[in-house]
ZAMI-577117 format. One line per 8 residues: their letters; for each residue z negated, y, x of C-alpha. Coordinates in nm, 4 decimals. Each point is the difference from the previous one (the first is absolute). Layout:
<nodes>
A = Z Y X | ...;
</nodes>
This chain:
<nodes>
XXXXXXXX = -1.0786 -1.4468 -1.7697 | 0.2464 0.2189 0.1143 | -0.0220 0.3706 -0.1587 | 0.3025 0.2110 -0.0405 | -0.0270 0.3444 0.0298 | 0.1611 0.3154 -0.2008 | 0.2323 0.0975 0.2853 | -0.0847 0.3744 -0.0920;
XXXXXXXX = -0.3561 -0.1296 0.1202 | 0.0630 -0.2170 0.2684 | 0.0077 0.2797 0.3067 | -0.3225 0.1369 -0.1710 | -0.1577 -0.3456 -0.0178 | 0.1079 -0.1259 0.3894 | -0.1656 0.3864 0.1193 | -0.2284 0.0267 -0.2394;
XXXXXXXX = -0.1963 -0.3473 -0.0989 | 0.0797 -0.1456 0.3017 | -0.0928 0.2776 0.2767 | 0.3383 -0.0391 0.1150 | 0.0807 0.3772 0.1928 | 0.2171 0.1237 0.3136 | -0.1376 -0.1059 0.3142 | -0.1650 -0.3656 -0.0793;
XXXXXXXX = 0.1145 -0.3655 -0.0348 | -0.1277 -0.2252 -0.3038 | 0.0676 -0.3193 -0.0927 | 0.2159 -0.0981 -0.2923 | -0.1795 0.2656 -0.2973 | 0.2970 0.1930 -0.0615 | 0.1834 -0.1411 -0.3372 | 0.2509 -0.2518 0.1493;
XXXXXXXX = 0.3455 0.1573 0.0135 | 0.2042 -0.2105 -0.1748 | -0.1656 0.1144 -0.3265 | 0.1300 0.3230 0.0661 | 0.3868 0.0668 -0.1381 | 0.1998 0.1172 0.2908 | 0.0474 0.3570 -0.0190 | 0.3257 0.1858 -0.1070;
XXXXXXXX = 0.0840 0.3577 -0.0217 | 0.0210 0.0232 -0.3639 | -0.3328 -0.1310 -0.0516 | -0.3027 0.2227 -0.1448 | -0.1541 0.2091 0.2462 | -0.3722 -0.1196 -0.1120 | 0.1246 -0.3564 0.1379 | -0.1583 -0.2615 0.3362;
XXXXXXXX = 0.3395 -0.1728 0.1235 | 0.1069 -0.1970 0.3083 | 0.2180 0.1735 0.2503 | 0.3293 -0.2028 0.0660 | -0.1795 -0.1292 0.3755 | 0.3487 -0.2049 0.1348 | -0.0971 -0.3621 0.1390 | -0.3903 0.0605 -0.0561;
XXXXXXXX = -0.0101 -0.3774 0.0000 | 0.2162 -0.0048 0.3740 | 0.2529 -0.2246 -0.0789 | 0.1510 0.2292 0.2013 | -0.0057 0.2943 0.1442 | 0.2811 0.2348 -0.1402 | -0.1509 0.3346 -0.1299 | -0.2768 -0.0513 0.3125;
XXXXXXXX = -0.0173 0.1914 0.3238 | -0.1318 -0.2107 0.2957 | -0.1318 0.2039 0.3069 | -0.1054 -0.2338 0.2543 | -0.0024 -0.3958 -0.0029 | 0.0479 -0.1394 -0.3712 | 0.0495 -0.3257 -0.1427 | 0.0503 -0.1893 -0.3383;
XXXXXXXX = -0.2042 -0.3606 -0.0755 | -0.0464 -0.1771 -0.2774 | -0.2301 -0.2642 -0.1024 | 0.1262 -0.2382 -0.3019 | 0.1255 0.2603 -0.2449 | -0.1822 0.3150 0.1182 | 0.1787 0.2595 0.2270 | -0.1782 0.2471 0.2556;
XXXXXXXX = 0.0304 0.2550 0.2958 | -0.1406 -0.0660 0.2724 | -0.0846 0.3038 0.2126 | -0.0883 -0.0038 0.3798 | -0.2170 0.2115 0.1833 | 0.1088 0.3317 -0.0175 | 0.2500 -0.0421 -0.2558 | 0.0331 0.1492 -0.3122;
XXXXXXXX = 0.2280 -0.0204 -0.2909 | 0.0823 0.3083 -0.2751 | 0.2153 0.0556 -0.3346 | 0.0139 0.3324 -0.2258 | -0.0303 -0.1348 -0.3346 | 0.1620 0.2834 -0.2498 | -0.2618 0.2070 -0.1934 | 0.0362 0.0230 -0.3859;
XXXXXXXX = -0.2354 0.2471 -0.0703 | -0.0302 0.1994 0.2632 | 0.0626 0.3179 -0.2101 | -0.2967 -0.0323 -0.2123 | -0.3465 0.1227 0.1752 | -0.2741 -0.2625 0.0403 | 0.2381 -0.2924 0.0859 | -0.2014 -0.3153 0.2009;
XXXXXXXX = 0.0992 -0.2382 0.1839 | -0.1093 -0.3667 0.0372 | 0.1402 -0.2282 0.2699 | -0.1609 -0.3799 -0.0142 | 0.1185 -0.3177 0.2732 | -0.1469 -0.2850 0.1313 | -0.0512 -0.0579 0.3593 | -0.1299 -0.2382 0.2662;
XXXXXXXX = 0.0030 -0.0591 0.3408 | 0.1991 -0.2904 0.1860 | -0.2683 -0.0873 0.2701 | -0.2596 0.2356 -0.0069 | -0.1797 0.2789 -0.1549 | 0.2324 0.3338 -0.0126 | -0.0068 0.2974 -0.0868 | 0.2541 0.1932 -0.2500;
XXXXXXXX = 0.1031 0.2845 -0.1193 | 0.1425 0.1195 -0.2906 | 0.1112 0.3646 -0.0754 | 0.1858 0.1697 -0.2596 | 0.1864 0.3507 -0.0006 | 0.2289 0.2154 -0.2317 | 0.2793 0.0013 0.1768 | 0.4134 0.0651 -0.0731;
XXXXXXXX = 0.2241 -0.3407 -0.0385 | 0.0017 -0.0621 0.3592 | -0.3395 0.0363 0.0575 | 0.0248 0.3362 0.1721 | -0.1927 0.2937 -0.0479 | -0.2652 -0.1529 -0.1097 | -0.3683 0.1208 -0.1250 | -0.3093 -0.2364 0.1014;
XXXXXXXX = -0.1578 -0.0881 -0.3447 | -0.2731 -0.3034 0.0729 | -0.0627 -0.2883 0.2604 | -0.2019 -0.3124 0.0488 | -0.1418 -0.2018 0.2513 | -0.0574 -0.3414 -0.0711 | -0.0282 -0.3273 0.2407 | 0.2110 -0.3082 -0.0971;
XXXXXXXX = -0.1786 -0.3386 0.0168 | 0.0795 -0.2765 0.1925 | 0.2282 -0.2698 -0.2843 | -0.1412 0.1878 -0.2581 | 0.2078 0.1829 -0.2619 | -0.1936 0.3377 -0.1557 | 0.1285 0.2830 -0.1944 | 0.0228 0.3830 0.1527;
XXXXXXXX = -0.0227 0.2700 -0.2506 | 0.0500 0.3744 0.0735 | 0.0407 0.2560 -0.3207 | 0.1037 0.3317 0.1410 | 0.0541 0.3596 -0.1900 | 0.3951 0.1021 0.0123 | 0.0794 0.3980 0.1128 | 0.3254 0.1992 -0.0841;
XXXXXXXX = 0.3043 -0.0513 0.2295 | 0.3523 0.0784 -0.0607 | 0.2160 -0.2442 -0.1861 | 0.0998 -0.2884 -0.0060 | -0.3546 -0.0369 0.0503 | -0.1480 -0.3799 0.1866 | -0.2762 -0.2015 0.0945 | -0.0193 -0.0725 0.3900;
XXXXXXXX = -0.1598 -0.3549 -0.0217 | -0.0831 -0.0551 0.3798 | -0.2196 -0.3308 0.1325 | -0.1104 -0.0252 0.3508 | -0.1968 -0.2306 0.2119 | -0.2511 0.1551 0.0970 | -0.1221 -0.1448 0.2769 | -0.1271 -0.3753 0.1222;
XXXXXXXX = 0.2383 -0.3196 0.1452 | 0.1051 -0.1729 -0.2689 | 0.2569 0.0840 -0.2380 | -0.0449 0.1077 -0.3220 | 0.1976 -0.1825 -0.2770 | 0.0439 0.2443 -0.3391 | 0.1598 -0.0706 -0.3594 | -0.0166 0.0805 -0.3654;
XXXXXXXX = 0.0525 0.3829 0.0447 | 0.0057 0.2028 -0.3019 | -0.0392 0.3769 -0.0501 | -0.1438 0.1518 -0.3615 | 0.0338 0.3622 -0.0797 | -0.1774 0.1838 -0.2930 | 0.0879 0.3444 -0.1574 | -0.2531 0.2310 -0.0818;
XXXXXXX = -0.3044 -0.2164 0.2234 | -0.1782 0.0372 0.2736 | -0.1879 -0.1854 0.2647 | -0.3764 0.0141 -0.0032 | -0.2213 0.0278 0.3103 | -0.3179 -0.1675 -0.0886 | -0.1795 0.1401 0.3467;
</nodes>
């Protein structure tokens, strides 16, 4: 049975219930994202929406950055990135509530590796709507398996920075021979919530 959550509660329930916090991968507990409404600037400030993430599902790769060697596949309807050794891709997603304190951040994807276990890395930053002057706000580590699709999630606390105010969305491998093959990115930010370090 699929439960729908509040969307005032579904930050608090991904970093609450589910130990979700800055710093640390889990698989697939955070409320899936397409419950969510996608967020506008009119909306309530008490509110969990989905940033507008451009091609999260890669059928292409307007509103990406590549650095290094990047590529587009598909296999039968489903899009991806795949991202070589060394490579990374990055987007700043705008931030709608970046003027309220207490504002986190939840980025989820899937991932897997082409060949062989990889490592990668996933980062986010505020940031301005180039992705300059940005300010580190949470990381994780995670290894991509072999043919194997799993889902990365990072929830991250947001910090002031001048307007127009974005989310630096950066994924990296992070080491390891095969590429690493990413889709389904989607970004979630809640007013008024914060990420909870269970250690």
């Amino acid at each position: 049975m699929n439960t729908r959550y509040p969307p005032s509660l579904a930050m608090r329930a991904a970093a609450v219930c589910a130990c979700l916090f800055a710093g640390h991968a889990v698989a697939g507990n955070m409320p899936f994202p397409s419950n969510l409404p996608a967020c506008h600037s009119y909306i309530d400030a008490d509110t969990t929406c989905r940033l507008p993430v451009k091609n999260g599902d890669f059928a292409s790769l307007a509103g990406w950055e590549a650095l290094g060697h990047v590529g587009l596949g598909r296999e039968g309807d489903e899009a991806h990135v795949s991202i070589s050794p060394g490579a990374s891709i990055q987007q700043p997603v705008y931030a709608m509530f970046y003027k309220w304190d207490g504002a986190a951040y939840a980025l989820r994807f899937r991932v897997r590796a082409e060949s062989s276990d990889a490592e990668v890395d996933a980062s986010l930053y505020m940031s301005d709507g180039v992705g300059r002057n940005t300010r580190y706000i949470g990381s994780v580590k995670t290894t991509a398996t072999a043919g194997t699709w799993r889902v990365v999630e990072l929830v991250a606390n947001g910090v002031q920075v001048a307007a127009p105010a974005h989310v630096l969305v950066s994924i990296s491998h992070g080491g390891g021979d095969s590429s690493v093959q990413v889709t389904d990115v989607t970004l979630v930010e809640s007013s008024q919530a914060e990420a909870v370090d269970v250690l």
